[in-house]
N, C-alpha and C positions, 0 to 999 in steps of 0.2 A: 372783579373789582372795576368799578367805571372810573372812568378820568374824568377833569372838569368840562370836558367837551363830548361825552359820551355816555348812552344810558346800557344799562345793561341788558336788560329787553325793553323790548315796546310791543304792546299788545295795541292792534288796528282792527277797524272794522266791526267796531263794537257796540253792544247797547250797551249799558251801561247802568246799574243803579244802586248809586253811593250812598244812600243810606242815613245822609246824612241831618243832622240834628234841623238846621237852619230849610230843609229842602221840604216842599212837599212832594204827593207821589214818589214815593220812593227816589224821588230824587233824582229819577229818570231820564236819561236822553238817548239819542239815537247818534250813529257816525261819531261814533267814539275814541279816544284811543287812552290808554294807559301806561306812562312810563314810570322803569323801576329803576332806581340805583344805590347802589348797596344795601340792598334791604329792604327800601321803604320806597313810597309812593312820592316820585321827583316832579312829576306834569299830569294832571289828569284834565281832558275836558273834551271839546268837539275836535276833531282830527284838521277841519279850518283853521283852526285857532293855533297847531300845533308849534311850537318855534321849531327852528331847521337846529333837529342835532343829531350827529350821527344813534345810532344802536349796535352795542355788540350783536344781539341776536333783532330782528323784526321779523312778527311773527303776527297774520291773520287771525282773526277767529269769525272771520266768515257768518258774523250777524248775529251769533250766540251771545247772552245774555252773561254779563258780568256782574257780580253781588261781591260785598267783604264777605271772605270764609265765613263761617257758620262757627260758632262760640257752643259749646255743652257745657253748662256753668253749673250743672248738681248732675255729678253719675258717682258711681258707687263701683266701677269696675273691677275692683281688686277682690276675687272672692274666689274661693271653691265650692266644689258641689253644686246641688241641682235640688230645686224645690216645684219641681213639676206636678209634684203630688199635692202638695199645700194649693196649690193654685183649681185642682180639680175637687179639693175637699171646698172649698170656695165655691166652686160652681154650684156642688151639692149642697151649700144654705150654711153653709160653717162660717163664722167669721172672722177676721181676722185677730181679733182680740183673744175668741176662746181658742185660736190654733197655737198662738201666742203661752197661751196658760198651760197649753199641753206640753210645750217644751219642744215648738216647734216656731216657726217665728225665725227673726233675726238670731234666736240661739241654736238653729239646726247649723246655719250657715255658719255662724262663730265655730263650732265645734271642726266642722270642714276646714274650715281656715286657720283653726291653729295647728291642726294637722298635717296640711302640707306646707311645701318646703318652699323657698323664697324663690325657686325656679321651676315649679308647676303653677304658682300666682302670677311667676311672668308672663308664660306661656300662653296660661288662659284671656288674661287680661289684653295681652297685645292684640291675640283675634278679635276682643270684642273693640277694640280702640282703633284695627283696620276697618273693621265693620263700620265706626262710627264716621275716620276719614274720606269712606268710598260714599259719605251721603255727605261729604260737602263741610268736615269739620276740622278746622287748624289747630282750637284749642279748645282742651277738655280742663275740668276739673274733676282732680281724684279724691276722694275720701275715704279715710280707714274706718273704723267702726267695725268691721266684723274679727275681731282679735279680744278685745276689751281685756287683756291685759298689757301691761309694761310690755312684753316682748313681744306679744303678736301684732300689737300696732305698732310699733316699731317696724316690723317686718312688713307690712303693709305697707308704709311709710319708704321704705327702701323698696319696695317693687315700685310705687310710681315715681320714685327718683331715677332708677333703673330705665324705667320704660319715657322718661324723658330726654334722659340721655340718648339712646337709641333710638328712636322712633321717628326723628323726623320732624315730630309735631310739637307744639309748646303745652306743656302740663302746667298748672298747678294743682298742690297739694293742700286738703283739710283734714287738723285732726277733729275725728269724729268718734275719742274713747268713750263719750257720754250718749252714743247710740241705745242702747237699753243696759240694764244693771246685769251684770255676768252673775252666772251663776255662785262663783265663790263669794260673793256680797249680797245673796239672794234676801237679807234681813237687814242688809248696812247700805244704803245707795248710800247713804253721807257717808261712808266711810271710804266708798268706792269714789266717788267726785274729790275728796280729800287725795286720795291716792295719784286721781288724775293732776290734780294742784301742785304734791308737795314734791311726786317723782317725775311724772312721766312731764308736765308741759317742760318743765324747767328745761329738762333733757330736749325734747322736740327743738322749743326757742334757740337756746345755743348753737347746736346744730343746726339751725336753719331747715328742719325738714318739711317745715309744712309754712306757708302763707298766714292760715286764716285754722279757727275752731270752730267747730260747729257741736250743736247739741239738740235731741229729740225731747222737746219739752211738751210732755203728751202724758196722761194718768197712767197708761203703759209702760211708762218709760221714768224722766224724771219730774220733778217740780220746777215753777219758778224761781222760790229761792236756792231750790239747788243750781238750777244753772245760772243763776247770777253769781255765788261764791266763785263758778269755774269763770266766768267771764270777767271777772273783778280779776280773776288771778291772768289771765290771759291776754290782760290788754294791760295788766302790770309790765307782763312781757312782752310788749309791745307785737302783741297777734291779734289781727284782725279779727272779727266774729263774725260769724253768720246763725241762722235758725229755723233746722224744721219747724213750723211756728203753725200753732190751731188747724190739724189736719183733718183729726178725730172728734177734736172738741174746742169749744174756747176756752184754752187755757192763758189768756192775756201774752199769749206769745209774740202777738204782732206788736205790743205796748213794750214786752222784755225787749225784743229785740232793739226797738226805737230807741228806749231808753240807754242801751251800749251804742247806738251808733252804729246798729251792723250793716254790714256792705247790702244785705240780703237778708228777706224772710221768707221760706219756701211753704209753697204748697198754700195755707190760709186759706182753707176750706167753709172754715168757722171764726175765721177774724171778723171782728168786731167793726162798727162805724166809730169808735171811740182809737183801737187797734191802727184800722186805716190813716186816720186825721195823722194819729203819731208817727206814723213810717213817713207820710207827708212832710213830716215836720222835720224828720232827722235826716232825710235825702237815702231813705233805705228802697230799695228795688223789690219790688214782688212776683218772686218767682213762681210759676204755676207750670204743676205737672201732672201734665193729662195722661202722662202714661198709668200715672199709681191710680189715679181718680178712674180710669178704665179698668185697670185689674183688679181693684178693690169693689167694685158694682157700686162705688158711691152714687149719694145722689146731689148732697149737698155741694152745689156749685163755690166755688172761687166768688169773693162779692167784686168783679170784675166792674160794674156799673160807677160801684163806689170809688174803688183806685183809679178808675179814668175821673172822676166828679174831684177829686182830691191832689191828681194829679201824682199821683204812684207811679212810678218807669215799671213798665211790663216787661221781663222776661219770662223763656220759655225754654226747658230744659227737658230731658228725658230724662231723668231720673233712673238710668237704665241700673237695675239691681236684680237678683235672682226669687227676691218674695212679691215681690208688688211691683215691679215696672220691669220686662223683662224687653224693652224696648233700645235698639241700636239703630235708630234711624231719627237725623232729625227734621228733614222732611215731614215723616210720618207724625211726628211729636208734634209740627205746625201744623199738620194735619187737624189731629186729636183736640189741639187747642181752640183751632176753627170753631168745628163742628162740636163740640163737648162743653166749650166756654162762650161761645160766641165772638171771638177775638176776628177781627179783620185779619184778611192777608197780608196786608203793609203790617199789621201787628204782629201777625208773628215773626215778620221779616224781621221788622227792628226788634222784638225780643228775644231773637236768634243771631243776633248782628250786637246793636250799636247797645243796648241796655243789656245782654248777656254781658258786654264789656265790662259794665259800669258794676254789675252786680259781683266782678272777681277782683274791680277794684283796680282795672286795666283802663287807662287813658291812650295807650299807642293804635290800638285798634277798635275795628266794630262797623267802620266807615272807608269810603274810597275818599281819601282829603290827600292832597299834598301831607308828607309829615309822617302818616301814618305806615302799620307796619305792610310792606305787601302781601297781606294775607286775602288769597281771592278765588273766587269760585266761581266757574266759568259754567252755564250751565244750555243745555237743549230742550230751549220751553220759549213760549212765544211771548209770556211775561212773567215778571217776578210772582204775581199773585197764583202762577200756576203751580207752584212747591205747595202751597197748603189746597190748591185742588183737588190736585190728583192724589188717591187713596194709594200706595202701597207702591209708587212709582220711585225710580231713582235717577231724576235727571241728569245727574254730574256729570259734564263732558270730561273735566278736568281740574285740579286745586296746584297753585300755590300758596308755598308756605315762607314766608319772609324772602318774597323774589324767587324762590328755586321752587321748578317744579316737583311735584312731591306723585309719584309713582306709584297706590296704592298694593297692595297684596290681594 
């Protein structure tokens, strides 16, 4: 705890690139320093400029490059089982839709996942959540969806409340029971979204387990007017929404999403210029995730031209899941997005940074500013734009997480 004449650390010797909204180039400078006290960012700028205060700790980093921690704003972590097979029946020209029909799909995993116990999902889940801290990440978002009943999302739901508790790192939660129609409603989706309205949100909201809903509104999966009933009921209870939206196809999901207001539309592979204009219009963020677009041998790009022309906040997320994005690196993910989307480097930055923020509906971070949380990522590269260069690299010298360094496994 610092006093009024004292920081807690002071990071010297720094380059520096905040990220921030007002800045161009990343916002970049050289001969930097960064101080922290209780938590957040007290002084940041040229180490000239610094006012004379003492520091519990001062501490060099010897010309390494500083960024705000790295944000995962759509992963899927919580799961059991292995879908290695699906992914090689893939390769062999099968598609994802008729692997789906076979009873393989998001339902192999569901059947995995309600089979184990709420301390084999821990288990699993935290290796993949070290995995994603050792590439530079403070905060993830969790999603349940592979339970698709009352009690296995719940229980999903309680492993990432679990693993925020414990980890070190800041989680949030979405529920995600509207991931595809479970088997016991294999003829009733409306009666299955009914289910999720009249037991399971109500239960979620009071408890406070999840943030935000999301939902897969894809012909695989549900309809538009179904997942407006869930979002109608969802933001009755004052939860946020978000939306797999036009992956597959254009199902007017970038126009649903708009129309609630959601934090985020993920993926819109196949959104629409009508879709676009509307996310414009309602301040929704567009998440694009090159991991699933990689593992699914898509071809149809993200309309990326369009959400820069409209003026859509870019984020970029891994989407790390066991059928379609088995990816734990978010380096890699700005990578993918580079080369796969044609997204700039400073693009993936800030959709890894300061619009991952905006897209979980977080104001304290995403940027190096006075105010914000100390979430930061120290890294050995010669510039920022070198995270989305380098293929398969993991530069991370080092992360803090809200001022205290954080130790990876």
């Amino acid at each position: 705890m610092s006093t009024m004449n004292e920081w807690d650390l002071l990071l010297t010797n720094a380059r520096i690139a905040t990220m921030a909204a007002d800045a161009a180039d990343y916002g970049a400078f050289e001969d930097g320093a960064v101080a922290i006290a209780d938590g957040v960012i007290d002084w940041i700028g040229r180490t000239a400029d610094m006012p004379n205060r003492r520091a519990a700790e001062h501490r060099s980093v010897e010309g390494l490059w500083i960024t705000p921690a790295l944000i995962d704003c759509h992963t899927h972590i919580v799961f059991a089982g292995d879908r290695a097979g699906e992914y090689e029946q893939r390769l062999a020209g099968k598609s994802y839709e008729a692997i789906a029909a076979e009873g393989g799909g998001i339902l192999s995993t569901v059947r995995a996942t309600r089979a184990a116990d709420i301390d084999e999902l821990y288990d699993s889940a935290l290796s993949r959540l070290w995995e994603l801290a050792r590439s530079g990440v403070a905060t993830v978002e969790i999603k349940s969806g592979y339970g698709l009943d009352v009690a296995s999302e719940l229980k999903m739901l309680a492993v990432a409340g679990n693993l925020a508790e414990s980890s070190g790192l800041s989680i949030l939660t979405t529920l995600l029971a509207a991931h595809t129609v479970p088997p016991e409603f294999e003829d009733d989706a409306e009666g299955y979204i009914d289910l999720i309205c009249d037991e399971l949100l109500p239960d979620v909201a009071a408890r406070q387990l999840a943030q935000a809903v999301d939902a897969y509104c894809e012909s695989i999966a549900f309809s538009a007017p179904q997942v407006a009933k869930l979002f109608r009921r969802a933001r009755e209870l004052g939860l946020a929404v978000k939306l797999h939206a036009d992956q597959l196809s254009d199902g007017s999901g970038a126009e649903l999403a708009a129309h609630f207001g959601a934090l985020s539309a993920d993926h819109l592979e196949y959104a629409s210029e009508a879709g676009i204009r509307a996310l414009a219009e309602a301040g929704s963020v567009a998440v694009l995730l090159p991991g699933a677009y990689l593992t699914l041998n898509e071809t149809q790009q993200p309309p990326v031209a369009a959400l820069r022309e409209h003026g859509v906040p870019i984020a970029v997320a891994t989407d790390c899941n066991p059928g379609t994005s088995p990816l734990l690196s978010m380096p890699a993910a700005m990578s993918l997005a580079s080369r796969l989307f044609g997204l700039t480097p400073e693009e993936c930055l800030v959709g890894t940074t300061r619009n991952a923020a905006r897209a979980l509906g977080l104001n304290d971070r995403g940027t190096l500013e006075v105010g914000k949380r100390a979430d930061i990522a120290i890294w050995r590269v010669n510039h920022p734009r070198d995270l989305s260069y380098w293929v398969g690299s993991n530069p991370l010298d080092s992360l803090i997480v809200g001022g205290l360094d954080f130790a990876t496994r």
